[in-house]
C-alpha positions, 0 to 999 in steps of 0.5 A: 183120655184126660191129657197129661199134665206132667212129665216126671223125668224118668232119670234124675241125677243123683249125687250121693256119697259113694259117687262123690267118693268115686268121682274124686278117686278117679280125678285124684288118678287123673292127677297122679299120672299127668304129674307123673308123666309131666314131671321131665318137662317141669324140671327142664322148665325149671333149668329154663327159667334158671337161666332166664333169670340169671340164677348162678350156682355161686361156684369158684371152680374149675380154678380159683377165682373162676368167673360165675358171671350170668349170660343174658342172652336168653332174657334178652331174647324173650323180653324183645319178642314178648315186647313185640307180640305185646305191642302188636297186641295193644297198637290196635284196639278193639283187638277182637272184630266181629264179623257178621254172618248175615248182611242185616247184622253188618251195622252190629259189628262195630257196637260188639268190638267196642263192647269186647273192648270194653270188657277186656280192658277197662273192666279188667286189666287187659294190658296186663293180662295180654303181657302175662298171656305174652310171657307164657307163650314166649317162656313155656311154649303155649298159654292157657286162658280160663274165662267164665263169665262171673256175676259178683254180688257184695251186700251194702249197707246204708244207713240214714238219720231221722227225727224221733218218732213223733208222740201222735204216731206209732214206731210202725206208721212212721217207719211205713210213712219212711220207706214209701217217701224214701223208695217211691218206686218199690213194687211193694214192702211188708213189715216182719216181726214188730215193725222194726224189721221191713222187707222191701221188693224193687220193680227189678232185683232181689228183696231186700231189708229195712231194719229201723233203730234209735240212737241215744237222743232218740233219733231214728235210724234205718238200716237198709241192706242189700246186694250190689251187683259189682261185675257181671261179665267174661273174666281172662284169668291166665293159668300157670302151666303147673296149674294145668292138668292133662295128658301129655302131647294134646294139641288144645283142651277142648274134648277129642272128637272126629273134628278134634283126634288130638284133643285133651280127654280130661283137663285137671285146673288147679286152684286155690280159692280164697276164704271169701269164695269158700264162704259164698259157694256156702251161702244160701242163694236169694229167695230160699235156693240151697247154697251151692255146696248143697247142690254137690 
């Protein structure tokens, strides 16, 4: 018997229209009854946060001239105790230890302190995320921490000068001559179209492109553009309680299981993205991939 050479999966995942519609009905319920169920504690942390900030109702009675003055005690007792968790916090730096499980990664341990460190709070405004982090805790009771790891990529632009093509040289031998003395290390490059245009592939890294111009007094410009990749770690962002979807009284967010009874069966996280993340989730990936919202 000839040995088998593929293996098609025998369930794909699929997401048409109807499901889609179907998924987003059952996630708009899910919303509809945590806010329902929810909304005695809103309007109780709203009075809380009323008197936390000192909002007075501006009021003259019960006789004329009645004082309306603000009693700071509730402020003062939040901002002692989220100074001292706040301070607990950042005298002692790296605040994350590892701990190795076996004895031949014991030397690793220190390298990956100082690396979380590095992450939390120089690559990000840790300081400022633990006081945020500190303040929910103090004020609502519990905080809430989403931390996807993000790889950002921006496109850049280069632009360098060049004398005018010489009269003995085509535009396509002095564009070449160009990009192989200006990217000695590039795996290889390929012209498109009439040789203005040069797509270029670096040892490591995505393509990228090379197109070239003239200035007025003839001078050569090439244009070279490319994606950067900006950041590429753990990102802390501290969500607001009302940004937080789920059923009432669960002890944690992660899935109920045996190990877990009181865990959270659904999590809602409310956002807001910005027109920018709209159009990356839009923007057709490197090397041909379908944008993600092809994917949807």
């Amino acid at each position: 018997m000839a040995e088998r050479r593929t293996r098609p999966r025998k369930e794909a995942f699929s997401l048409d229209a109807a499901r889609r519609k179907k998924i987003v009905s059952r996630v708009k319920d899910f919303r509809d009854a945590d806010m329902t169920a929810r909304q005695d504690d809103i309007d109780k942390r709203i009075q809380r946060y009323a008197k936390y900030r000192m909002w007075t109702e501006g009021k003259d009675w019960p006789w004329p001239n009645s004082s309306d003055a603000a009693v700071p005690d509730m402020m003062t007792h939040s901002l002692r105790m989220q100074d001292t968790l706040h301070n607990a916090v950042m005298s002692r730096r790296p605040v994350v230890g590892a701990k190795a499980t076996l004895e031949h990664d014991i030397g690793k341990e220190e390298v990956i302190d100082k690396l979380i460190d590095h992450q939390i709070f120089v690559e990000q405004d840790g300081e400022r995320i633990v006081g945020d982090l500190t303040e929910a805790f103090i004020n609502d009771g519990h905080f809430t921490a989403y931390i996807p790891w993000i790889k950002e990529t921006r496109e850049t632009m280069e632009v360098r000068a060049f004398p005018p093509i010489p009269e003995e040289s085509t535009p396509e031998e002095h564009f070449f001559t160009i990009i192989a003395e200006g990217f000695p290390d590039l795996a290889g490059f390929e012209k498109l179209a009439d040789g203005w245009e040069w797509r270029a592939s670096p040892q490591e890294g995505e393509p990228f492109r090379i197109s070239f111009f003239t200035t007025s007094d003839e001078q050569v410009e090439m244009m070279v553009r490319r994606e950067v990749q900006v950041y590429d770690g753990p990102r802390i962002i501290v969500k607001d309680i009302e940004e937080v979807l789920h059923p009432q009284r669960v002890v944690n967010l992660q899935a109920p299981s045996p190990s877990n009874p009181h865990g959270a069966p659904h999590v809602i996280l409310v956002d807001n993205p910005t027109v920018d993340e709209i159009k990356r989730l839009a923007k057709p990936g490197p090397n041909g991939k379908p944008a993600f919202y092809d994917l949807m």
